[in-house]
Residue frames relative to the residue before (quaternion, step in Angstrom):
aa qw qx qy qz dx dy dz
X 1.0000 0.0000 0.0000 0.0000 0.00 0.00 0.00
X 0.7495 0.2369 -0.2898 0.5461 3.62 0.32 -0.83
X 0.6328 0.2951 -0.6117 0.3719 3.80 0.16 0.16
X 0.3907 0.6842 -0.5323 0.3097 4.12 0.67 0.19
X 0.6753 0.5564 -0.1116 0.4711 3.16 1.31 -1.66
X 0.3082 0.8093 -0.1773 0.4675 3.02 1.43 -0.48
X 0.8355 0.3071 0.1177 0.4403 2.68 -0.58 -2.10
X 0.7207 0.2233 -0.4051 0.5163 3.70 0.63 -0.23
X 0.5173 0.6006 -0.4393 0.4227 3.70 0.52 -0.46
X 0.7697 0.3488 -0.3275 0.4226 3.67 0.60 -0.75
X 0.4740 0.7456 -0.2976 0.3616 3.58 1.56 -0.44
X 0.7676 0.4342 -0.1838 0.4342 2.77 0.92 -2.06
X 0.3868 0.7885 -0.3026 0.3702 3.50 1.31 -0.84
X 0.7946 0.4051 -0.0837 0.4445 2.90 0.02 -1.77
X 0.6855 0.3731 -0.3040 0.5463 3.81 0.79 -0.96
X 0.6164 0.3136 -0.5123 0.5091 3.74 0.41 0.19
X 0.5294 0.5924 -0.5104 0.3291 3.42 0.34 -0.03
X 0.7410 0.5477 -0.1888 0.3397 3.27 0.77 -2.29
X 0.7743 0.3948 -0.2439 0.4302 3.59 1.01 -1.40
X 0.2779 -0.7379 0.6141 -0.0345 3.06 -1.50 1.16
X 0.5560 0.6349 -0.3953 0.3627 3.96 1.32 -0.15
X 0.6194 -0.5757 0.5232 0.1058 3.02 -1.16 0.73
X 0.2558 0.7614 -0.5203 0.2900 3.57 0.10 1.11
X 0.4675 -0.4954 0.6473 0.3421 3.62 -2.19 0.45
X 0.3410 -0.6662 0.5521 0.3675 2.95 -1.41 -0.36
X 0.5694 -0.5049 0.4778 0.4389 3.94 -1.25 0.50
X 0.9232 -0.2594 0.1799 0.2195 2.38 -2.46 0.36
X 0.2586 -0.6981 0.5549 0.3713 4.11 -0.65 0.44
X 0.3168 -0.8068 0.4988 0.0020 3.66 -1.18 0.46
X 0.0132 -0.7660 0.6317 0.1184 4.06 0.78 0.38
X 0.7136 0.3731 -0.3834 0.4523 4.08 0.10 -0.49
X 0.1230 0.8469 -0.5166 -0.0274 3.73 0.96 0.11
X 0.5533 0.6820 -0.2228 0.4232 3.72 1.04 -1.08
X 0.8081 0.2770 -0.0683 0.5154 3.44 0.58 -1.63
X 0.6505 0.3547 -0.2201 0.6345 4.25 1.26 0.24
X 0.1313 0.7885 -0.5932 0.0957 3.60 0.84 0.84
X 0.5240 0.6914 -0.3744 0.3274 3.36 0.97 -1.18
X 0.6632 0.5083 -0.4384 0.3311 3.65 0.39 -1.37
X 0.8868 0.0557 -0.0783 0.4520 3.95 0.93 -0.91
X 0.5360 0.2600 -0.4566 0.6608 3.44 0.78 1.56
X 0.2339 -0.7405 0.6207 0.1080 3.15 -1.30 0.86
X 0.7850 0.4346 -0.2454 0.3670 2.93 1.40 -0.16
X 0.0950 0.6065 -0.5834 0.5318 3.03 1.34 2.51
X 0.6617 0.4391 -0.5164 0.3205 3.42 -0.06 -0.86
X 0.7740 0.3907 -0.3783 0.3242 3.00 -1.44 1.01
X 0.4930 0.7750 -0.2812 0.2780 3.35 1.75 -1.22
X 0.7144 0.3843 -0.2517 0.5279 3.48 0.97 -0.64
X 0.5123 -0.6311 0.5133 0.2752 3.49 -1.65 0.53
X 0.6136 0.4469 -0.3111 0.5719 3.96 1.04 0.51
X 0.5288 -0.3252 0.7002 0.3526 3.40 -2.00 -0.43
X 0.3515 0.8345 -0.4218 0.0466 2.97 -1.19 1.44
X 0.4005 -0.7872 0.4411 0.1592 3.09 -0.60 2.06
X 0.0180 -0.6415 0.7628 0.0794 3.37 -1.78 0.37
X 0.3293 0.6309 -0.6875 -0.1446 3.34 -1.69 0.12
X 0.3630 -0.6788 0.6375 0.0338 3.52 -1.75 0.51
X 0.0815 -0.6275 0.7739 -0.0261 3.59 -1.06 0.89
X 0.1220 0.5957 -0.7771 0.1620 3.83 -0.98 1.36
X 0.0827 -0.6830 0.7240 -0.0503 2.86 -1.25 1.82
X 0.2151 -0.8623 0.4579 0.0213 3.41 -0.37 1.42
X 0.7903 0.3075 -0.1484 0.5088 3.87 -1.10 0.16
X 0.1150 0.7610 -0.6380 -0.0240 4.05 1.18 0.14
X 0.8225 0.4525 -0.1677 0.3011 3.26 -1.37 0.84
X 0.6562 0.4534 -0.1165 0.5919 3.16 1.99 -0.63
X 0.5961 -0.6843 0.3546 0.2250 3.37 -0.64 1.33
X 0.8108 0.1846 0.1111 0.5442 3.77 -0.21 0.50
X 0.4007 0.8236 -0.3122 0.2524 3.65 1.42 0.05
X 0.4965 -0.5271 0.3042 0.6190 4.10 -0.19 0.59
X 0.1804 -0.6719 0.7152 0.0673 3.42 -1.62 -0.08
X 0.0971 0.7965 -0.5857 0.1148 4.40 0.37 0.06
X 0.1521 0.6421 -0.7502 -0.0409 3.40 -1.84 0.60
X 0.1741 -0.7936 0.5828 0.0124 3.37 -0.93 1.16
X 0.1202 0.8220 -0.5550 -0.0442 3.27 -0.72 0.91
X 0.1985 -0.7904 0.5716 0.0956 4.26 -0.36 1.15
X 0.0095 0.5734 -0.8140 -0.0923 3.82 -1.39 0.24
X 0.4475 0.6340 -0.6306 0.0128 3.23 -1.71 0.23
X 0.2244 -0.8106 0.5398 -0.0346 3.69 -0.96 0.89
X 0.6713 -0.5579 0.4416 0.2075 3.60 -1.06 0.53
X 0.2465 0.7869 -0.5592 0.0853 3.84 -0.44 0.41
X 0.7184 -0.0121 -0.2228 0.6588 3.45 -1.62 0.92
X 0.7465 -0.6050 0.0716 0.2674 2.76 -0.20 2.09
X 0.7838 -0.3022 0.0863 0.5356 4.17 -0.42 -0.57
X 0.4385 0.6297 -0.5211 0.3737 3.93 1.65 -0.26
X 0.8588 0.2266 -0.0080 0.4595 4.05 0.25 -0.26
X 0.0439 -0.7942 0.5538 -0.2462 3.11 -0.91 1.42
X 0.2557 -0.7625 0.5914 -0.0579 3.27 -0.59 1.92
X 0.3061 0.6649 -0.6744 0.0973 3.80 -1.40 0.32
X 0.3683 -0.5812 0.7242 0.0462 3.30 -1.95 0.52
X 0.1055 0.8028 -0.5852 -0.0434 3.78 -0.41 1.03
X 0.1120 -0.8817 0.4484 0.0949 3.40 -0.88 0.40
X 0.0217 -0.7864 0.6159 -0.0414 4.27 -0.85 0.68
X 0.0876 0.5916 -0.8012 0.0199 3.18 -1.49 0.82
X 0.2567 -0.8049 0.5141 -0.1480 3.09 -1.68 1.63
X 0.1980 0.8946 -0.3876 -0.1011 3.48 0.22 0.22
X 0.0278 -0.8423 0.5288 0.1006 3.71 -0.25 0.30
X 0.7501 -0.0893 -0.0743 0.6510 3.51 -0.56 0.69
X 0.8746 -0.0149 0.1207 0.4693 3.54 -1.20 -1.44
X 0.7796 0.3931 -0.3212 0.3667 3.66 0.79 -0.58
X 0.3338 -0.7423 0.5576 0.1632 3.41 -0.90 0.97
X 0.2431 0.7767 -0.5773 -0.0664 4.20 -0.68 0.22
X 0.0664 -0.7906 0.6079 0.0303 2.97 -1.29 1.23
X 0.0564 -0.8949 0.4420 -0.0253 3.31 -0.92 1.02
X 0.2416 -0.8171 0.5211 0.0484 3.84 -0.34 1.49
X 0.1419 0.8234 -0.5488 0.0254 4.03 -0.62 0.56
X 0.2305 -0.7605 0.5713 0.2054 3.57 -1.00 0.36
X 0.1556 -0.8245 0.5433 0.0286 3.53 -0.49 1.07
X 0.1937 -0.7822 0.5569 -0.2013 3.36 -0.89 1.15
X 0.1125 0.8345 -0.5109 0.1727 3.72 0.17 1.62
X 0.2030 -0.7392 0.6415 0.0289 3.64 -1.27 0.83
X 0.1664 -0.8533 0.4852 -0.0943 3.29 -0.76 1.73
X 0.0075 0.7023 -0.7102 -0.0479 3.80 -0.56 0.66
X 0.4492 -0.5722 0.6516 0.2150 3.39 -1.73 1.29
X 0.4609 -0.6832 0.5327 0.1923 3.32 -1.73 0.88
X 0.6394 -0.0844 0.1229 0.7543 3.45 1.04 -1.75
X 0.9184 -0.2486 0.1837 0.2469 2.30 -2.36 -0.32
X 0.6515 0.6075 -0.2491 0.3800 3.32 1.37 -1.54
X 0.5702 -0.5155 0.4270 0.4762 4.10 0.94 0.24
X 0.3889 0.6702 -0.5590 0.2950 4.06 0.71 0.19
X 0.1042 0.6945 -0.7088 0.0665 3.95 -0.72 0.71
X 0.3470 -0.5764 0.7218 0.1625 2.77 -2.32 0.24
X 0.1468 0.6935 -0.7052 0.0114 3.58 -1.16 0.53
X 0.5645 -0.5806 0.5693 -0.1417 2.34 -2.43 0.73
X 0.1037 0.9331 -0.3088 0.1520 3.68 0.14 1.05
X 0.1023 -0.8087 0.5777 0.0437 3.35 -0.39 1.09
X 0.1223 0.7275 -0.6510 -0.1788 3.77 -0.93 -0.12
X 0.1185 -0.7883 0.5826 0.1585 3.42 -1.68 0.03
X 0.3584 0.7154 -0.5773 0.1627 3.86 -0.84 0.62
X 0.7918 -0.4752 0.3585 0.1367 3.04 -1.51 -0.20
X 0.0970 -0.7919 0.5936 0.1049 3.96 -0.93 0.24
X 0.0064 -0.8598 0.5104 0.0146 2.74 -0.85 1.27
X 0.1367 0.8483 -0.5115 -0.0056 3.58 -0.32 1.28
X 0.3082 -0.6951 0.6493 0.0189 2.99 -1.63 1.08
X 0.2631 -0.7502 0.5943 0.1217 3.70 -1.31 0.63
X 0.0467 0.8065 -0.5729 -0.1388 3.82 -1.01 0.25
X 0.0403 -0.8081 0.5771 0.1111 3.65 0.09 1.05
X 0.5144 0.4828 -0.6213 0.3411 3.91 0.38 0.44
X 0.5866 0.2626 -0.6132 0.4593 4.15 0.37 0.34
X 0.5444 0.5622 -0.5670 0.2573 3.88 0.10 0.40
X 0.6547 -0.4861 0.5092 0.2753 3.52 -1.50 0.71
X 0.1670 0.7912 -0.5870 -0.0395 3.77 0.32 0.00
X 0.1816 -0.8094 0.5468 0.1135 3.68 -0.70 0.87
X 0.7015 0.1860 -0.0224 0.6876 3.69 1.12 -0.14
X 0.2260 -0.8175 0.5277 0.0459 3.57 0.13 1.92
X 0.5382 0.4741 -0.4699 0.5146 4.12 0.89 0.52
X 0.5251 0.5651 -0.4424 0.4574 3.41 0.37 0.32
X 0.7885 -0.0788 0.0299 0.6092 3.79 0.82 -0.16
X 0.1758 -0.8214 0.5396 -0.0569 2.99 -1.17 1.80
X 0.6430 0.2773 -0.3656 0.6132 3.40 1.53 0.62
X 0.3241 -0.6803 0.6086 0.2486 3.91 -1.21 0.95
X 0.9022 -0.1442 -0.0774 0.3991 3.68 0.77 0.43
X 0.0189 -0.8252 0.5610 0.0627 3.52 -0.83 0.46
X 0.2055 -0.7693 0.5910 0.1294 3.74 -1.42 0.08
X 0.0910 0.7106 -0.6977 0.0032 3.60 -1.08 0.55
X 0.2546 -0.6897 0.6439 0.2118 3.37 -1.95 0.46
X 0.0905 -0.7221 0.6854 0.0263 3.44 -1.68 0.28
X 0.3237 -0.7273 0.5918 0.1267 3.27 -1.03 1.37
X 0.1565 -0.8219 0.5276 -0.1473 3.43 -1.78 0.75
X 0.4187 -0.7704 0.4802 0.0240 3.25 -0.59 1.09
X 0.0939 0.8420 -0.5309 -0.0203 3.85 -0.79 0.44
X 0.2029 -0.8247 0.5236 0.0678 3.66 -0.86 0.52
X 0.3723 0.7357 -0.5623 0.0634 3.39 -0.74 -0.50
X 0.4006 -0.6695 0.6255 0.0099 3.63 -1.76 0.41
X 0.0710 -0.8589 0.4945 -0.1124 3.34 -0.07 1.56
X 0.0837 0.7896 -0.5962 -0.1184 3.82 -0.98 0.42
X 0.1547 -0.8416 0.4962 -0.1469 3.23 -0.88 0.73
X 0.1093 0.7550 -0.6450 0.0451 3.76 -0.81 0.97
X 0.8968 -0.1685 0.1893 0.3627 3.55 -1.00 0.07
X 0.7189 0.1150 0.1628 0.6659 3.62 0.86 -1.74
X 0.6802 0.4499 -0.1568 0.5571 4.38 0.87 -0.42
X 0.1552 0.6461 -0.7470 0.0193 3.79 -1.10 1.30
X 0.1196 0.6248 -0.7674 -0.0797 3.20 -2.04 -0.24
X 0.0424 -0.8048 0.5853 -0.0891 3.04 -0.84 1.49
X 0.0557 0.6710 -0.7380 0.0450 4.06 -0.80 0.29
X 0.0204 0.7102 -0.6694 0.2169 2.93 -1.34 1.87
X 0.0741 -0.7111 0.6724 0.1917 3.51 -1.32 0.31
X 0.2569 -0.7752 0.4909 0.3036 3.75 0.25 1.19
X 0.8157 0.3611 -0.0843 0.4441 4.08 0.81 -1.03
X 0.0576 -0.9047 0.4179 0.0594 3.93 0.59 0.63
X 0.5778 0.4456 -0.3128 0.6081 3.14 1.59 -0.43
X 0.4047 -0.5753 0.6902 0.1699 3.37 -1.70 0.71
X 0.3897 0.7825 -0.4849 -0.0252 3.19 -1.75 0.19
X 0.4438 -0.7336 0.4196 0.2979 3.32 0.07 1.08
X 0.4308 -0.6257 0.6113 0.2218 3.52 -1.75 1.10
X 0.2943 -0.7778 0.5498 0.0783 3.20 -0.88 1.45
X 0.2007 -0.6955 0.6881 0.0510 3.62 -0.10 1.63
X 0.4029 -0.6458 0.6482 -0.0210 3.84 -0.70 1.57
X 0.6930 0.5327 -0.2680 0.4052 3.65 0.74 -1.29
X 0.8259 -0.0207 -0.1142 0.5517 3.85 0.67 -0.52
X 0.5229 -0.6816 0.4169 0.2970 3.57 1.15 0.28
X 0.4964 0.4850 -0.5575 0.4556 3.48 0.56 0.94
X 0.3154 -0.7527 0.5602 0.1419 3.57 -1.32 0.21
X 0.2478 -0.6992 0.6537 0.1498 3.77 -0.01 1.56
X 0.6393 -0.4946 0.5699 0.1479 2.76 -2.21 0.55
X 0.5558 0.6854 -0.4223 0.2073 3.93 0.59 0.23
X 0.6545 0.3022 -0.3835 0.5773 4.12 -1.14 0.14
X 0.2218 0.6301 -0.6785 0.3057 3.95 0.20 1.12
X 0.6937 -0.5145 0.4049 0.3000 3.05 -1.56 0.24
X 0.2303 -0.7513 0.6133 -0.0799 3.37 -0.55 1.45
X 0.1841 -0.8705 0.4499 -0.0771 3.55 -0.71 1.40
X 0.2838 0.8937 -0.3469 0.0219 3.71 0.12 0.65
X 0.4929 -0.5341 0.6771 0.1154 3.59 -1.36 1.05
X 0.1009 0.6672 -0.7124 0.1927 3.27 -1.47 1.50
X 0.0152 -0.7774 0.6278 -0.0365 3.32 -1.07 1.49
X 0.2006 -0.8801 0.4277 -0.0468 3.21 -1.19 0.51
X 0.5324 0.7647 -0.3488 0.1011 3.86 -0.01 0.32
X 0.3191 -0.6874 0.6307 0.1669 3.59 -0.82 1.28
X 0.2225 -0.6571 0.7202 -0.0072 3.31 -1.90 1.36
X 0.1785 -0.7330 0.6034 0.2582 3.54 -0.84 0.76
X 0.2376 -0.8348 0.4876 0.0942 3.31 -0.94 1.09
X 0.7725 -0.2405 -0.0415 0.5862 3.27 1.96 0.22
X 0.7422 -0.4378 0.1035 0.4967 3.29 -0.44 0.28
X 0.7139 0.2763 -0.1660 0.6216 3.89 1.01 -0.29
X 0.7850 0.3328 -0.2742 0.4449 3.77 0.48 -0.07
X 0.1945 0.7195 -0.6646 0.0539 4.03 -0.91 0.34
X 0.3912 -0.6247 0.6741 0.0483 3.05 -2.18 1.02
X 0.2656 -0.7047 0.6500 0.1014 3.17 -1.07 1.69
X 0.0842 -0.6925 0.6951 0.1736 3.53 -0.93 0.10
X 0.0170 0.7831 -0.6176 -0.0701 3.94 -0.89 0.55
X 0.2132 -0.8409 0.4972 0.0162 2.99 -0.60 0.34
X 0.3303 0.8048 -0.4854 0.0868 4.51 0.07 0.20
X 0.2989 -0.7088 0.6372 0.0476 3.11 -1.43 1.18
X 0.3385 0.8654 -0.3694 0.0050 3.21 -1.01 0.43
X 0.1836 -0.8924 0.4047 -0.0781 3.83 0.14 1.87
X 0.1467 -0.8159 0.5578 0.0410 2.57 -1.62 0.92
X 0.6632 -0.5425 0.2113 0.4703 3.46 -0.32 1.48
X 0.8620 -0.2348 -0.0085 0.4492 3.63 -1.10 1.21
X 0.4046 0.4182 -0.6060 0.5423 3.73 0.75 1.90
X 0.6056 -0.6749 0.3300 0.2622 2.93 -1.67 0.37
X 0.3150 -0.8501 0.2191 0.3607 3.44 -0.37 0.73
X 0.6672 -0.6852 0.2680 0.1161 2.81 -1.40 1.15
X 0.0822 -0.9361 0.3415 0.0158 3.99 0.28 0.82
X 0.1165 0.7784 -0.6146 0.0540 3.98 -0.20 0.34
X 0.2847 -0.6516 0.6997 -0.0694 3.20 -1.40 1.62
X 0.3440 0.6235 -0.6991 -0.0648 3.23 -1.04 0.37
X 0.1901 -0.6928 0.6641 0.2072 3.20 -2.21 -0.21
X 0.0703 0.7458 -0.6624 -0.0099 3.87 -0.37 0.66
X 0.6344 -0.4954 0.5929 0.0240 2.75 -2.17 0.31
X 0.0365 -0.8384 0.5437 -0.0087 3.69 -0.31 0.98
X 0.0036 0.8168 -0.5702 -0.0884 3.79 -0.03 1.20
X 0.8621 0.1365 0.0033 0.4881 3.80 -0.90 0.78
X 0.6524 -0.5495 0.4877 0.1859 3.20 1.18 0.01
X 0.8104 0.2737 -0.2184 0.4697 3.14 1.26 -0.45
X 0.6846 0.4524 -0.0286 0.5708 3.55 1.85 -0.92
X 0.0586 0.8191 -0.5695 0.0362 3.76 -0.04 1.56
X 0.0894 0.7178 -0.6876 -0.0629 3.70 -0.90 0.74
X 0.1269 -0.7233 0.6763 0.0583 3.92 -1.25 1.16
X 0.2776 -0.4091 0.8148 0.3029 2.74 -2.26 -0.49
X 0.0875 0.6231 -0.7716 -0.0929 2.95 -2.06 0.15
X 0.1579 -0.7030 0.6732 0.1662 3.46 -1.47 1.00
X 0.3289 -0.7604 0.5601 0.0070 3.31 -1.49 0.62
X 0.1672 -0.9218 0.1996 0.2872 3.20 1.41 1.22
X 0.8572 0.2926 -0.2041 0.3714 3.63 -0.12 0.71
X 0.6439 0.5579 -0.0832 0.5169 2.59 2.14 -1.09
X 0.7805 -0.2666 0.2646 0.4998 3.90 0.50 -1.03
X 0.4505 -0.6735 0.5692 0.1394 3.31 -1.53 0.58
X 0.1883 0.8239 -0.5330 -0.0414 4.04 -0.54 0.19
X 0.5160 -0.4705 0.6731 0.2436 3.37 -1.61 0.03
X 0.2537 0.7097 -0.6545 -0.0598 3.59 -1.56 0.38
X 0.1033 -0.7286 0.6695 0.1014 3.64 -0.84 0.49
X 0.0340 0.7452 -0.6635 -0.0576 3.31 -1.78 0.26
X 0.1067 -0.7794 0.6137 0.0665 3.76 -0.50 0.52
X 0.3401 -0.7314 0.5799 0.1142 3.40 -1.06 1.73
X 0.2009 -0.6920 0.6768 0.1510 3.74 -0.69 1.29
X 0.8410 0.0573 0.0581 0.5348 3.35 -0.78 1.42
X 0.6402 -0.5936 0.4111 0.2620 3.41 -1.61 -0.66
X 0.6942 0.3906 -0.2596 0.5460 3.34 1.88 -0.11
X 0.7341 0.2249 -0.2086 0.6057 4.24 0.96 0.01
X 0.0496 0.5808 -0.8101 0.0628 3.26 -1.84 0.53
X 0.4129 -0.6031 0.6796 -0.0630 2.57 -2.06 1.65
X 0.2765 0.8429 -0.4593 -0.0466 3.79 -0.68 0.66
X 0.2105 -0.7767 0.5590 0.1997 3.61 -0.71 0.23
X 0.0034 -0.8685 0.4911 0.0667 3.60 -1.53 0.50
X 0.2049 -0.8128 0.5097 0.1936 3.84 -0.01 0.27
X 0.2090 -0.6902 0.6911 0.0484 3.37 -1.43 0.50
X 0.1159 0.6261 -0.7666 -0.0830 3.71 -1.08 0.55
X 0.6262 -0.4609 0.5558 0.2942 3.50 -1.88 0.57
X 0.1154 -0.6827 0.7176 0.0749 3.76 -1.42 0.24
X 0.6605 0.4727 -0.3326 0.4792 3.89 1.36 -0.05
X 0.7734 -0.4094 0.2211 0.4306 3.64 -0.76 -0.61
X 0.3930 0.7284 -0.3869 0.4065 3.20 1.51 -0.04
X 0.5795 0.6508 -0.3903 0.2972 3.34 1.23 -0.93
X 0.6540 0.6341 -0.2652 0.3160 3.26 1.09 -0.95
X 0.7354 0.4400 -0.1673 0.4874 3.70 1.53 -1.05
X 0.8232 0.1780 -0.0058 0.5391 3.60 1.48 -0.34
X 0.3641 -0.7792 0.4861 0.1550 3.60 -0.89 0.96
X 0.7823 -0.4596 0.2301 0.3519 3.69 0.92 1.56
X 0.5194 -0.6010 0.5950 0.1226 3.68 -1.84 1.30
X 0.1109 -0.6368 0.7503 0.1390 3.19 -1.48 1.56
X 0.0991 -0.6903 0.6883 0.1996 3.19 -1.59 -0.41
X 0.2723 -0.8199 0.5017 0.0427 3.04 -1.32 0.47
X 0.0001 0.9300 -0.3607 -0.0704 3.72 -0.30 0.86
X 0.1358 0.8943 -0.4259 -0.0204 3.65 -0.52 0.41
X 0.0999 -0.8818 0.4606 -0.0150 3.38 0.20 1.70
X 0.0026 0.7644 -0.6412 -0.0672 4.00 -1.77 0.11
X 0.2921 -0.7341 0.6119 0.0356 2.81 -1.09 1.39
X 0.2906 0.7268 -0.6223 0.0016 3.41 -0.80 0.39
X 0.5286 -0.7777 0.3375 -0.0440 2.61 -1.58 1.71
X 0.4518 -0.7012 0.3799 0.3998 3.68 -0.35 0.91
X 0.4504 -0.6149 0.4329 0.4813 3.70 -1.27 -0.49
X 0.8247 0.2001 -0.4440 0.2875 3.30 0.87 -0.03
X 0.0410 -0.7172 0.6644 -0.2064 3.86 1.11 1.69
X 0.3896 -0.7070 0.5756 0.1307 3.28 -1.31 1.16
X 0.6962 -0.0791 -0.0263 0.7130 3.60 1.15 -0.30
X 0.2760 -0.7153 0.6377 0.0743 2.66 -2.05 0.49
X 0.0335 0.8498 -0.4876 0.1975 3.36 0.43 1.20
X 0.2326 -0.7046 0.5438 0.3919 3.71 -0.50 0.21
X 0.3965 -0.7483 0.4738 0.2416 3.18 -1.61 0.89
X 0.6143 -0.4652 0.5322 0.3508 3.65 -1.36 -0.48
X 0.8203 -0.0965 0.1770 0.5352 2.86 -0.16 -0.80
């Protein structure tokens, strides 16, 4: 276990060293834990069921032109827990640009011990598709843009390395491995943005008695020469059936999430963001919205709900 930790600490290390591109960073994420899929492909499969997720995070309420994102993942186990198939999917818009983005993710697992701990391996591959509309833009000086919209795609590759046991992740992924500048058609210059976007996931549930446990999560995640980006949380698990968290967003914001597990095969959750930077001043904070389903094979040896 700790040379695992290890091994991604020196990884991640090194790749913030190596990269030097200029890039944004992706989509923010309060449910980060329970939508692993969107940036590691090597989750799919991780669970002992079919398993749906989508999310609606409406970010910046209140701000003109502000992100908007809906994420929706499937992916299930096959030939038994060594292999794991899924399809994850996001469409983003923020002001004028629109990005949508289909991938197929594909993950290869060896078991460590006895206790159900494995390692896997993941590759995914698909596609981005972004599109612009400058007629909802203010335009004060109509020579400044001779097309009111355009669209282009770009294919993409994703990796990552995932370990996992019962109650314990660590994950290091690079959901986008290709680079490639956004090709702004409108004045012919080429921004630096959809670079390679690196992230660190930790994970670990404590039983604090027989009806209560503490999740601690934990994700890192950088883009070349921005700051990296960090989110702490800690929640509470009553019965198994009732989660309330924190998460901090170092510099950026503070939130609240809850989720309640209907049964053993759906859960309904909700979460809230407020800003702690200057943003606070232009907007009144990010909901999200979650709504997951497990459904269980016939020959699933247990059905337990999971964590994470």
């Amino acid at each position: 276990m700790k040379k695992i930790i290890f091994i991604a600490n020196f990884i991640f290390i090194s790749l913030l060293i190596g990269n030097t591109t200029l890039a944004q960073q992706d989509e923010q994420l309060t449910f980060q834990s329970l939508n692993t899929l969107y940036f590691n492909p090597a989750y799919a499969g991780s669970g002992n069921s079919i398993s749906l997720t989508g999310i609606g995070r409406f970010q910046w309420v209140g701000m003109e032109g502000a992100p908007n994102t809906q994420w929706f993942s499937a992916h299930a186990p096959i030939v038994g827990n060594s292999l794991g198939m899924g399809v994850h999917l996001v469409n983003d818009k923020i002001g004028s640009r629109n990005r949508t983005g289909a991938f197929y993710d594909i993950s290869s697992s060896i078991r460590l011990n006895d206790k159900g701990a494995r390692l896997a391996f993941g590759l995914s591959a698909g596609i981005d598709m972004i599109s612009r509309d400058f007629s909802t833009l203010t335009v004060h000086d109509q020579n400044d843009i001779h097309n009111t919209n355009y669209s282009y795609s770009k294919f993409n590759l994703g990796a990552g390395i995932y370990y996992y046991s019962q109650k314990t992740y660590i994950g290091l992924s690079m959901p986008r491995v290709l680079k490639y500048k956004d090709e702004d058609l409108i004045s012919n210059v080429q921004h630096g943005l959809y670079a390679q976007h690196l992230f660190l996931t930790l994970g670990q549930v404590f039983d604090l008695n027989s009806s209560f446990k503490l999740k601690a999560t934990f994700l890192a995640k950088h883009t070349p020469e921005t700051p990296i980006a960090m989110d702490i949380g800690l929640h509470v698990l009553m019965y198994d059936k009732f989660n309330i968290g924190a998460i901090y967003r170092i510099t950026e914001a503070l939130g609240v999430n809850t989720y309640y597990q209907i049964k053993n095969y759906m859960r309904i959750g909700y979460g809230y963001e407020f800003p702690i930077n200057r943003l606070a001043n232009f907007q009144s904070g990010s909901h999200e919205i979650l709504l997951q389903f497990d459904i269980f094979m016939k020959n699933s040896l247990y059905k337990s709900p999971r964590y994470f």
